[in-house]
Structures are given as C-alpha cells and as structure tokens.
Backbone as CSV, one residue per row, in Angstrom:
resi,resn,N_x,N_y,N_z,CA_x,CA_y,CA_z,C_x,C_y,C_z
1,UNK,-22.542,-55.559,-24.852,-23.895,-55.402,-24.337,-24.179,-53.910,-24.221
2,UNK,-25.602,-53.446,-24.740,-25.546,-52.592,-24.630,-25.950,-51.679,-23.410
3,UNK,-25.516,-50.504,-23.343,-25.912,-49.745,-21.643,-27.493,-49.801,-21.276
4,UNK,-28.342,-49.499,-22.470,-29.712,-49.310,-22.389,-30.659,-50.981,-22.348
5,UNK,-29.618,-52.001,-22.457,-29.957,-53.362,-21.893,-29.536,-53.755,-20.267
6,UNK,-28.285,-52.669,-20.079,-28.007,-53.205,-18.613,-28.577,-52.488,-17.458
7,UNK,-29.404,-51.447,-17.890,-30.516,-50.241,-17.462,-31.536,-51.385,-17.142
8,UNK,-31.563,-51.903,-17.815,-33.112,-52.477,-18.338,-32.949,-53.772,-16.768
9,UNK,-32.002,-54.097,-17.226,-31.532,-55.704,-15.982,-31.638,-54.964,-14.278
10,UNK,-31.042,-53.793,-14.280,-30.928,-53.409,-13.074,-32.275,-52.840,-12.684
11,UNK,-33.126,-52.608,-13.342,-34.824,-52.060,-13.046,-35.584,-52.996,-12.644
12,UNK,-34.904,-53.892,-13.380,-36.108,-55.190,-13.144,-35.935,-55.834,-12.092
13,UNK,-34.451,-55.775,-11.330,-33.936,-56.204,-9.737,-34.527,-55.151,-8.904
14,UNK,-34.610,-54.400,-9.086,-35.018,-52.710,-8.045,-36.584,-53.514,-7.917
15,UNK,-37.293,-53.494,-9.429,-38.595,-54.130,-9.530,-39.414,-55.388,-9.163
16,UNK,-38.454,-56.554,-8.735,-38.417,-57.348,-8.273,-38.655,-57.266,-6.759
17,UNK,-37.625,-56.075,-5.973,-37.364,-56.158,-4.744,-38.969,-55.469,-4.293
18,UNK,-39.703,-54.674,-5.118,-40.902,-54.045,-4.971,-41.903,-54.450,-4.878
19,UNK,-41.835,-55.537,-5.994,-42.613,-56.677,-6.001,-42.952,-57.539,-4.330
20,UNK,-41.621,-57.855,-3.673,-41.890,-58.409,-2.488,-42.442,-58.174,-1.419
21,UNK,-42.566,-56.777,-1.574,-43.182,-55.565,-0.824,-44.603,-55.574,-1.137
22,UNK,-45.124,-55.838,-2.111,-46.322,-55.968,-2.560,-47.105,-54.919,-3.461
23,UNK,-45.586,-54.317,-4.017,-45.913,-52.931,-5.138,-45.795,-53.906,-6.064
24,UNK,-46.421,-54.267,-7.344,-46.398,-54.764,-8.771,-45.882,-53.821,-9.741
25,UNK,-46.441,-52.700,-9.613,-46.416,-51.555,-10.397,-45.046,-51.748,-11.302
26,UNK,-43.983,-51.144,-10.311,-42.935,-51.030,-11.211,-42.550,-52.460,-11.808
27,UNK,-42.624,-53.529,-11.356,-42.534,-55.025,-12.425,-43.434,-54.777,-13.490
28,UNK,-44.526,-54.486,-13.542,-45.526,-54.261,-14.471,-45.205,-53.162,-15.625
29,UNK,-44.490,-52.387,-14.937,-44.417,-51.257,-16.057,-43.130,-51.721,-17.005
30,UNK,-42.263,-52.708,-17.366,-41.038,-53.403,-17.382,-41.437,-54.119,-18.514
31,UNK,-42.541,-54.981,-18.140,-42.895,-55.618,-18.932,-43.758,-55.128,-20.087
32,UNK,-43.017,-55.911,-21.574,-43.850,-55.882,-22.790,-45.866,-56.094,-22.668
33,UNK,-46.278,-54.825,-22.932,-47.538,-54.920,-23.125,-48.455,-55.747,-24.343
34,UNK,-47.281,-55.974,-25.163,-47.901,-57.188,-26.482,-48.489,-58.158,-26.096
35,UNK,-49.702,-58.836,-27.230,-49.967,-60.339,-27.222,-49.235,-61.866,-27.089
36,UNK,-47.733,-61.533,-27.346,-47.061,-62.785,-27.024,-45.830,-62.551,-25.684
37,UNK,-46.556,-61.814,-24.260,-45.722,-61.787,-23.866,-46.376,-63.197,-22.973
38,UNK,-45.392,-63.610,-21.985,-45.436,-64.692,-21.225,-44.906,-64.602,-19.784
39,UNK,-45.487,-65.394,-19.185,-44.999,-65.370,-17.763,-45.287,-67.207,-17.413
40,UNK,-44.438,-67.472,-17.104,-44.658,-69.027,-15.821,-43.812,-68.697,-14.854
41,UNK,-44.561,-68.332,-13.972,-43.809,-67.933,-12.126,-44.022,-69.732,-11.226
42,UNK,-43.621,-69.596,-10.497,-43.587,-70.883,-9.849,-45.032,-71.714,-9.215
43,UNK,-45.960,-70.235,-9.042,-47.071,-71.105,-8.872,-47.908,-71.900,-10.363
44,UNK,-47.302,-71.807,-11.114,-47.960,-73.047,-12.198,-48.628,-72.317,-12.938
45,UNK,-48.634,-72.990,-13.857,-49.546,-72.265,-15.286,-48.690,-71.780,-16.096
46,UNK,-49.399,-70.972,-17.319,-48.266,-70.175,-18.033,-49.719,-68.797,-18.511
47,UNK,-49.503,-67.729,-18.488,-49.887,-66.544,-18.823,-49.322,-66.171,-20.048
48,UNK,-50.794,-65.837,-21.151,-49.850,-65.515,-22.283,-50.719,-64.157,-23.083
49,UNK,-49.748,-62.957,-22.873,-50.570,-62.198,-23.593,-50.446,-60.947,-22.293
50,UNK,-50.635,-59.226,-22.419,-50.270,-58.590,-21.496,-51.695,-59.005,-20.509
51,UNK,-52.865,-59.013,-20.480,-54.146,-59.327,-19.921,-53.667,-60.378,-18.730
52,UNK,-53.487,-61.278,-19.014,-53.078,-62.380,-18.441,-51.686,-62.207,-17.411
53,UNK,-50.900,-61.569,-17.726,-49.472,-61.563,-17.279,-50.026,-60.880,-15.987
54,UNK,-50.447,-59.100,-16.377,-50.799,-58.974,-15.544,-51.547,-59.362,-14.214
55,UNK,-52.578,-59.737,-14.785,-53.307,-60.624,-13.133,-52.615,-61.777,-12.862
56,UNK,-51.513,-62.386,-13.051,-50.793,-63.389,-12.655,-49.438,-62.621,-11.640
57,UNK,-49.251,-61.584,-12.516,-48.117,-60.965,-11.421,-48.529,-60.387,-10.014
58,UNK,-49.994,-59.867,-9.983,-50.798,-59.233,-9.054,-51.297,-60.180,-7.940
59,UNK,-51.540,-61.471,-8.684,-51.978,-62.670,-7.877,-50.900,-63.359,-7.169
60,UNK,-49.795,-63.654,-7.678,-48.716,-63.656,-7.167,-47.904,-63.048,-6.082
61,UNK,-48.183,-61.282,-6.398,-47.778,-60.959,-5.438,-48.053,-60.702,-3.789
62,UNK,-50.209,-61.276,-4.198,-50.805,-61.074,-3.127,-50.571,-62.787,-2.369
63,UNK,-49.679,-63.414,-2.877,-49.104,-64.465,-1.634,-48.022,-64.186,-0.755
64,UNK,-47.035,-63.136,-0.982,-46.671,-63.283,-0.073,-46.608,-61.899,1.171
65,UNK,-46.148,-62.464,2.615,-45.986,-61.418,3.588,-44.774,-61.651,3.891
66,UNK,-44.226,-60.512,4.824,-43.539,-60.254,5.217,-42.301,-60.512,4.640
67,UNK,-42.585,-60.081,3.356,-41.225,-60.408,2.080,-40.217,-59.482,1.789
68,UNK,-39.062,-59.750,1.843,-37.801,-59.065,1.154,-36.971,-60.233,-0.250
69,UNK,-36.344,-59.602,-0.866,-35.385,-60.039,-1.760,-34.079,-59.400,-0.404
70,UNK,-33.506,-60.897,-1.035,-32.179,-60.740,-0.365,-31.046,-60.579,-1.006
71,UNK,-31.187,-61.296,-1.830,-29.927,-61.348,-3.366,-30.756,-61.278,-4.704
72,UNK,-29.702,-61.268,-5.882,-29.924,-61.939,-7.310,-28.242,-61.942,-7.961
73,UNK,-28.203,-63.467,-7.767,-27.217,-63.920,-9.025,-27.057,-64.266,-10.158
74,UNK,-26.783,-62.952,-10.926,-26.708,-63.556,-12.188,-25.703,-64.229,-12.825
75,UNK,-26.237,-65.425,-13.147,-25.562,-66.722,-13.794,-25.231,-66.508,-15.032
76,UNK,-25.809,-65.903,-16.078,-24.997,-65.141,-17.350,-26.488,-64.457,-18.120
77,UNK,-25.973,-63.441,-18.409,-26.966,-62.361,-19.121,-26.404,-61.624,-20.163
78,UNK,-26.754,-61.485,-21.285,-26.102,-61.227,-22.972,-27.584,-60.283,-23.585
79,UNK,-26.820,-59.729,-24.481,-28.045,-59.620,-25.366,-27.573,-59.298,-26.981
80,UNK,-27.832,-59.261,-27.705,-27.892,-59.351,-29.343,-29.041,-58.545,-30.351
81,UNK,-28.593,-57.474,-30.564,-29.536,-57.026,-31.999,-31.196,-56.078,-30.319
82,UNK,-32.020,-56.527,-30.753,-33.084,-56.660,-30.172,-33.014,-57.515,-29.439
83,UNK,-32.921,-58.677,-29.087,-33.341,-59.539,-27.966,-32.145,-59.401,-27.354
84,UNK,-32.635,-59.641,-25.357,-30.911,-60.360,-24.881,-32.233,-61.127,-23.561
85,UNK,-31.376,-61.760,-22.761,-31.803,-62.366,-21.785,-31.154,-62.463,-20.532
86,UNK,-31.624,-62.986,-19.265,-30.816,-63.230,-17.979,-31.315,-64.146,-17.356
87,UNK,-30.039,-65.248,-17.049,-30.662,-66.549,-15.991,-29.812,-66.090,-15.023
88,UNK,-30.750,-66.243,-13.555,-30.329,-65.869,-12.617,-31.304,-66.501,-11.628
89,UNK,-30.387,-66.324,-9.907,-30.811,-67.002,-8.830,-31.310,-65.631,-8.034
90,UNK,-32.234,-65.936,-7.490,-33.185,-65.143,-6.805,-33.441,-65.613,-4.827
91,UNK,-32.799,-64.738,-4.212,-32.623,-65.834,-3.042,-34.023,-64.553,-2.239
92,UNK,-34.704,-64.769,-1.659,-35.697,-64.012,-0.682,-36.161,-64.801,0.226
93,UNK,-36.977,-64.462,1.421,-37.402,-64.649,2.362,-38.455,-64.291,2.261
94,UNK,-39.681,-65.070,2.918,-41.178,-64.392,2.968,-41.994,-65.924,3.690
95,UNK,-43.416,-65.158,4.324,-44.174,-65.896,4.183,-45.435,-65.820,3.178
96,UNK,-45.282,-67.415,2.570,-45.753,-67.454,1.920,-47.035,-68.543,1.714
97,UNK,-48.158,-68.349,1.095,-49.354,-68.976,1.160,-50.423,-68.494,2.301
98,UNK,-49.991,-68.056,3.305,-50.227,-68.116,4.308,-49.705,-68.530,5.832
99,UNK,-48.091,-68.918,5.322,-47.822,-69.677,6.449,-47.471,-69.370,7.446
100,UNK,-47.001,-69.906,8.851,-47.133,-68.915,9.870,-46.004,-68.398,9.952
101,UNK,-44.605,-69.639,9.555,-43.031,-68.971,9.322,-42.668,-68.190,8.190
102,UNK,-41.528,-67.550,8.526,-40.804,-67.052,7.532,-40.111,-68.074,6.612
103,UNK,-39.897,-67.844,5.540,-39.271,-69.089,4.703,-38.556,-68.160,4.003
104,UNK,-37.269,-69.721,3.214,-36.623,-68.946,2.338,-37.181,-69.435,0.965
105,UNK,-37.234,-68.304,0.242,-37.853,-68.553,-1.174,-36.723,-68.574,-2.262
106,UNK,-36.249,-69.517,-2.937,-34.833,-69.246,-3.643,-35.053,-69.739,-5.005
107,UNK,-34.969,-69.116,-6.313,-35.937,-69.400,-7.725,-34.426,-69.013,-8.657
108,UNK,-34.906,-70.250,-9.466,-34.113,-69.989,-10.629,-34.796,-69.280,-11.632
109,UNK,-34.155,-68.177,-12.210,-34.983,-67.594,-13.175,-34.499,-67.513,-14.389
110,UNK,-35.447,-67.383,-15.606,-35.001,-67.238,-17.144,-35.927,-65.923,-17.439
111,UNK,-35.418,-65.046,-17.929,-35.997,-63.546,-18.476,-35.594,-63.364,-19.754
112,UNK,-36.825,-63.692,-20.356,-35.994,-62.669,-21.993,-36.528,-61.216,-22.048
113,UNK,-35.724,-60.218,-22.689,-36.006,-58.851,-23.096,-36.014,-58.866,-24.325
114,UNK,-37.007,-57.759,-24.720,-37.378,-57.570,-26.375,-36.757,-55.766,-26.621
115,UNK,-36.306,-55.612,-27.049,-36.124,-53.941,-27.420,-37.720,-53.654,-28.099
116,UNK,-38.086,-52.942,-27.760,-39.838,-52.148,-28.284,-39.606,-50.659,-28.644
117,UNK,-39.297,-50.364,-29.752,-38.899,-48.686,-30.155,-37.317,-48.701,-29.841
118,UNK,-37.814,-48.035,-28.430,-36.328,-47.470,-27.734,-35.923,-48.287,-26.365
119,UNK,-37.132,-48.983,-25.731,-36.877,-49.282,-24.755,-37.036,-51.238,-24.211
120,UNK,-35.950,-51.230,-23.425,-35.902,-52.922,-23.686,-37.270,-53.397,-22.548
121,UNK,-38.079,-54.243,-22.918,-39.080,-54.604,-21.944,-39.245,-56.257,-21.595
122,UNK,-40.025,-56.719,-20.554,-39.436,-58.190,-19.982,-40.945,-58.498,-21.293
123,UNK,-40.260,-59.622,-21.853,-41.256,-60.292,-22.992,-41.412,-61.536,-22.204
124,UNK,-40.557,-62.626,-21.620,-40.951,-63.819,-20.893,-40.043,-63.657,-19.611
125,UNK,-41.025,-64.317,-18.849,-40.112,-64.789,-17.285,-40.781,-66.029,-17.089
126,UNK,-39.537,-66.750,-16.707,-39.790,-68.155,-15.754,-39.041,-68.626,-14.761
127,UNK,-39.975,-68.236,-13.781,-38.889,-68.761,-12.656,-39.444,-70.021,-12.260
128,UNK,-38.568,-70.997,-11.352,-39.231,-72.197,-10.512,-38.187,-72.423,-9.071
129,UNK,-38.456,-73.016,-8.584,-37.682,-73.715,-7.278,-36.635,-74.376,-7.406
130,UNK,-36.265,-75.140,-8.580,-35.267,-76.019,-8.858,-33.720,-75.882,-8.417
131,UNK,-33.683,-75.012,-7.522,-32.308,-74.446,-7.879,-30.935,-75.061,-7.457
132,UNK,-31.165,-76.514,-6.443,-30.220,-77.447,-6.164,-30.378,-78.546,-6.910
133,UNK,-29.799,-79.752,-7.670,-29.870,-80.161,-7.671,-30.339,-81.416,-7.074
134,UNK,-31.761,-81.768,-7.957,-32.968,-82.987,-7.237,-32.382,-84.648,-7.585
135,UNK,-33.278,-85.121,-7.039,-33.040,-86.982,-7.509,-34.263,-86.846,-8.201
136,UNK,-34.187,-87.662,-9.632,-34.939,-87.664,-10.409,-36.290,-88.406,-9.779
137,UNK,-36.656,-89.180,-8.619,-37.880,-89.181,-8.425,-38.194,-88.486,-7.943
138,UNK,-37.710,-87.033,-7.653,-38.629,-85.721,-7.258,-39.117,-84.940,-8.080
139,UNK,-38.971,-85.165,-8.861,-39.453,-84.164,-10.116,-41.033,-84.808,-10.956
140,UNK,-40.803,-86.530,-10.554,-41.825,-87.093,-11.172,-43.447,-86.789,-10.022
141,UNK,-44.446,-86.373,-10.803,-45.445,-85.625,-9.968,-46.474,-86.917,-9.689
C-alpha cells in the first residue's frame, strides 16, 4: 500500500472528527470533485455528482450537536494501481435530529479512493447503522 494512500485514510479520520464538530470543510476538500462521485450517508438517498455530495455532506452535518468521534476501526483497507478502499466502524456520540439526549452513533462504513493526478480523493462513501447483527424482520421496511 502505498504511503500517499495511507496519508489519504488518516485525513479523512482527522476529517471525519471535524465533520462532528460541524466543520465540513476539510471532509469536503478530500473528496473527488468529478461527476461520478457518490455519497449514501445514513440519512437515505444517494448523491451523485460533486453538486450534490456537497449539500448532502453540509446537510448532514447540520444534524448533529454536541458531537465527537470517538473511534474508527478499520476492518480492512487495501489499495491497487489507482483505486484502494476502507471498510470501517465509526463509533461517535452526538445529539442527533434534534434530540434532547446524547446518543451513540455507531456506522459501518465503505469508502472508495480514486488517485486524481497526484492525489488520492474520497470518490464514494457509504455508511449505515447496521453494524450488529439484525433479525431479518428488521431490515424489512
């Protein structure tokens, strides 16, 4: 793996933790500015394209308060040629929606990176809630 991919993984945790704070910026700057980049974050939908990503990460981040990242485990992260990726567990605390408690927010995530020139940038993220194992009538909506 290369060093300028594991640069890339550790920015996007720093960027993450900023994110909870309610800075976007540095997540934003991370991410691929192209037409096929993507985002599905846990509140639903899928964003496709930099236009879109952006106001989804911004909207996102204006749910939560009183947020920290607490961890990130990564479950295995590689990369190859131009592309690599990272699935990983995301454990934080926040309130969120509005609510009056603190909660724990804990997301499984999938990130792919694209190399762009010189520099590796987030092309898709998907995170969701899933991260214990459910009984299959919870999943049915």
């Amino acid at each position: 793996m290369d060093e300028g991919f594991k640069a890339a993984c550790e920015r996007e945790h720093v960027a993450l933790a900023e994110f909870f704070h309610g800075n976007t910026e540095p997540f934003k700057e991370l991410y691929s500015k192209s037409d096929d980049a993507t985002l599905a974050n846990p509140f639903g939908g899928i964003a496709h394209g930099w236009q879109e990503v952006s106001t989804r990460i911004d909207r996102a981040a204006s749910y939560f308060a009183d947020a920290e990242l607490v961890s990130i485990e990564t479950i295995s992260c590689d990369q190859s040629g131009d592309l690599g990726f990272a699935f990983e567990i995301e454990r934080a605390r926040a309130r969120v929606g509005g609510r009056a408690t603190v909660d724990d927010w804990n997301l499984r995530s999938t990130i792919v990176y694209r190399r762009e020139d010189t520099v590796w940038r987030l092309l898709h993220r998907h995170a969701d809630p899933a991260v214990d194992v459910r009984l299959p009538a919870s999943v049915v909506m």
